[in-house]
N, C-alpha and C positions, 0 to 999 in steps of 0.2 A: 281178237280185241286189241285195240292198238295199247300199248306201253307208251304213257308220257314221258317214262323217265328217260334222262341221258345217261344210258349206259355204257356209251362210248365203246368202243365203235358204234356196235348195233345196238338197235332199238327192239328188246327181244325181255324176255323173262329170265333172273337169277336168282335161282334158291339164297332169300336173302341169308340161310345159316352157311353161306359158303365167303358171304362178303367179309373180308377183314376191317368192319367199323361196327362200332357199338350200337349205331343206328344207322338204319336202311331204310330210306322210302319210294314206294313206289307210288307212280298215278297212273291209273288206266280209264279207257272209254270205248264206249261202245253206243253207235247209232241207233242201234239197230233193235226194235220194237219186241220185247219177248222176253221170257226165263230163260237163264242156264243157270248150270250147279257145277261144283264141285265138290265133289265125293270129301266123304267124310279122310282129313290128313292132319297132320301135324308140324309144327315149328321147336325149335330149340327158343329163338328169339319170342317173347312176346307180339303182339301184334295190334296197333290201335288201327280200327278202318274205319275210315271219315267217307260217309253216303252224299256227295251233293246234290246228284240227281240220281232220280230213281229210287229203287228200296229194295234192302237185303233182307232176308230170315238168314239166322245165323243158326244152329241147333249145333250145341254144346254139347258133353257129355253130360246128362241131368236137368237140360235145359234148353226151351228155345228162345232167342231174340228176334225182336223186331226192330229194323233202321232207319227209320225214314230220312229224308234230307234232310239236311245241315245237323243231323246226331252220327253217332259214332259209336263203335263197339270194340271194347277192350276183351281181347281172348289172352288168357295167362299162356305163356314158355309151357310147351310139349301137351297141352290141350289140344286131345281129339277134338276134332271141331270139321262142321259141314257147311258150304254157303251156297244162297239161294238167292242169286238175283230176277229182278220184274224190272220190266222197263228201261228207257233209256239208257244208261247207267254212266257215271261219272264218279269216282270217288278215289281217295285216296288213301295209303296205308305206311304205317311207320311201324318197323320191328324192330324191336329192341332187347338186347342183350340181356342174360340172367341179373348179370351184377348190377348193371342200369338201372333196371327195372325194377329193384327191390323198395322201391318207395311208393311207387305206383302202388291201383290197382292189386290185390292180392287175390281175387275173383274174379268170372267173368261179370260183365256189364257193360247197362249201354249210359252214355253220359251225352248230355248238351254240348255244342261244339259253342264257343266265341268268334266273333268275326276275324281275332290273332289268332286263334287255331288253326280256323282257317287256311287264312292266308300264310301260315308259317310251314302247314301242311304241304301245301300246293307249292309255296319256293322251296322248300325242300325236297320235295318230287322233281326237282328241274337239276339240281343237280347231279356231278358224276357220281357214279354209285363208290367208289373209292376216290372221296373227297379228299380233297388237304386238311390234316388234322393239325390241329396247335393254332389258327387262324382265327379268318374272318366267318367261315364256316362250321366251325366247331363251336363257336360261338352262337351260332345262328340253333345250330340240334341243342344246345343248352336251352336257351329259350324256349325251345317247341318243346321238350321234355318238361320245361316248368309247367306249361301249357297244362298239360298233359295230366299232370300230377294235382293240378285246380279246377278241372272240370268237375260238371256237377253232375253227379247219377240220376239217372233217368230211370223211373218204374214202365219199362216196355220188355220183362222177364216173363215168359210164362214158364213154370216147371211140370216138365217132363217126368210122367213114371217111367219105370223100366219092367213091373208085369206085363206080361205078355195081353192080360186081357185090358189093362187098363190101356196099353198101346192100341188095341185095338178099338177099342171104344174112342179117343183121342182122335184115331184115322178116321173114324168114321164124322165124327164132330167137325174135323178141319174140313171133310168134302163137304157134306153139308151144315155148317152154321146157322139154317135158318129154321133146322128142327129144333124143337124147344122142348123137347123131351121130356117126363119128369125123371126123379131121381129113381123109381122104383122101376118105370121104363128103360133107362139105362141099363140100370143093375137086371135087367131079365134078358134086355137084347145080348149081354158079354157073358152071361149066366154066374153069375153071381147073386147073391141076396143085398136088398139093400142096406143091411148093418155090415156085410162083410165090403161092399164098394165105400161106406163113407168110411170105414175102420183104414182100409187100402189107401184111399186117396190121399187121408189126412196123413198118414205114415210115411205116403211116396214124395209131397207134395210140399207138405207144410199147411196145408189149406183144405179147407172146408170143399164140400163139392161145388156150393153154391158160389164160393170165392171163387175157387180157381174155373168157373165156368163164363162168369164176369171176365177174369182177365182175359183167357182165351179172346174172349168178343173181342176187349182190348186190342190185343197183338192182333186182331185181323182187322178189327177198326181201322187201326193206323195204318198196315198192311195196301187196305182197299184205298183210302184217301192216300197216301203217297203215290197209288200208280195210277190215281187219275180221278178215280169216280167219284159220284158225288153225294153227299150227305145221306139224301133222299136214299139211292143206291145201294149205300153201304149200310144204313137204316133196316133194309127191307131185305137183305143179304140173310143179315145176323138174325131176321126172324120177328124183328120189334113191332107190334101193332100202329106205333107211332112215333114220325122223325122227332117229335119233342119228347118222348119218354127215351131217345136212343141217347138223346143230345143231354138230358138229365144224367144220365147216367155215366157217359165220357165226360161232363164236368166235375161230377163227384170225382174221379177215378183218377182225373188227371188236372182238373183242377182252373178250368178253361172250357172253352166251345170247341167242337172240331174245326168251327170255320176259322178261330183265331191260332188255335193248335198247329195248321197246315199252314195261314197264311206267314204265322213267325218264321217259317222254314223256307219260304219261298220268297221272303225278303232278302234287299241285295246285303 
């Protein structure tokens, strides 16, 4: 995957906790049609990653995100954390130092990008990775950090149990999304009873069975429209008898249409 950044000489990857600046940004891309991961690692620096094209899963310790274009996801200084790109992919990332970063974000999350986030992102991916400090450039990561520090959090969290049965029920949920199981089904397929799966859930989660089954749809809603497909598709994915009760239910949730949802992220 090619490295936009100028790292002078080469155009290659640097463990940004090795670079001597308080903030490091890189931008990469890649043409090329399909997922790759990388394994579950970790940063000293903070990390914001700005999705322009394509769409990330991010899975946190205790949590997964969803990124679709033009949003972004704040992962904290020394957060285990795993990425999971779909598609095209284009995006950009800014890591930032412990003492930097203390006004930021104190959690993971994902937040709305602005058109100067943006673009403060991507000029700042172009420069050398050991920029001139005291400048014209130092000045330029003051701005992106203000940036940074006013973005607005986005509800695209699903939380992750760490039971072993409730992970398993979870994997089986994310292959297929369009079973609609009830709650006492659940609870016999991971064998459990159903007062001891809503007891678990609510305890791992923070959420109801029935909440946190909603967001999931959520996080793969957005998931399925970022990498392309359409309404009807992702409608019929999730299991919904119909694209108007699918489309009811992402405006509740998120407060909009999905066709308006996707097209704000696809505008220039």
């Amino acid at each position: 995957m090619p490295v936009l950044t100028d790292t002078s000489p080469a155009s290659e990857w640097v463990e940004p906790d090795e670079v001597a600046r308080p903030v490091v940004t890189y931008g990469v891309a890649s043409g090329k049609i399909g997922a790759f991961e990388v394994n579950m690692h970790r940063h000293l620096k903070g990390q914001l990653m700005l999705v322009q094209r394509g769409a990330l899963s991010v899975e946190v310790e205790g949590g997964l995100w969803i990124v679709p274009p033009r949003s972004a996801i704040w992962v904290p200084g020394s957060a285990l954390h795993a990425i999971k790109a779909s598609g095209a992919l284009e995006g950009y990332s800014a890591f930032v130092a412990p003492d930097v970063a203390a006004p930021l974000f104190r959690s993971c999350c994902t937040v709305a990008v602005t058109p100067l986030l943006r673009e403060l992102l991507v000029r700042a991916a172009h420069l050398p990775l050991l920029y001139e400090e005291g400048g014209e450039n130092s000045r330029l990561i003051a701005v992106l950090l203000d940036e940074i520090a006013a973005a607005k959090v986005e509800d695209l969290h699903l939380p992750m149990p760490t039971d072993a049965r409730l992970r398993a029920m979870v994997d089986l949920m994310m292959a297929a999304p369009s079973d609609r199981g009830t709650l006492a089904g659940w609870a016999s397929r991971v064998g459990l009873s159903e007062r001891t799966l809503v007891r678990l859930i609510m305890r791992e989660t923070g959420m109801s069975f029935g909440r946190w089954r909603q967001q999931l749809g959520i996080v793969l809603a957005v998931r399925g429209l970022a990498d392309g497909a359409s309404i009807q598709q992702v409608s019929a994915d999730l299991g919904y008898e119909s694209t108007p009760s699918f489309v009811t239910m992402f405006r509740k949730t998120l407060g909009t249409s999905p066709r308006r949802y996707m097209a704000e992220r696809h505008s220039g």
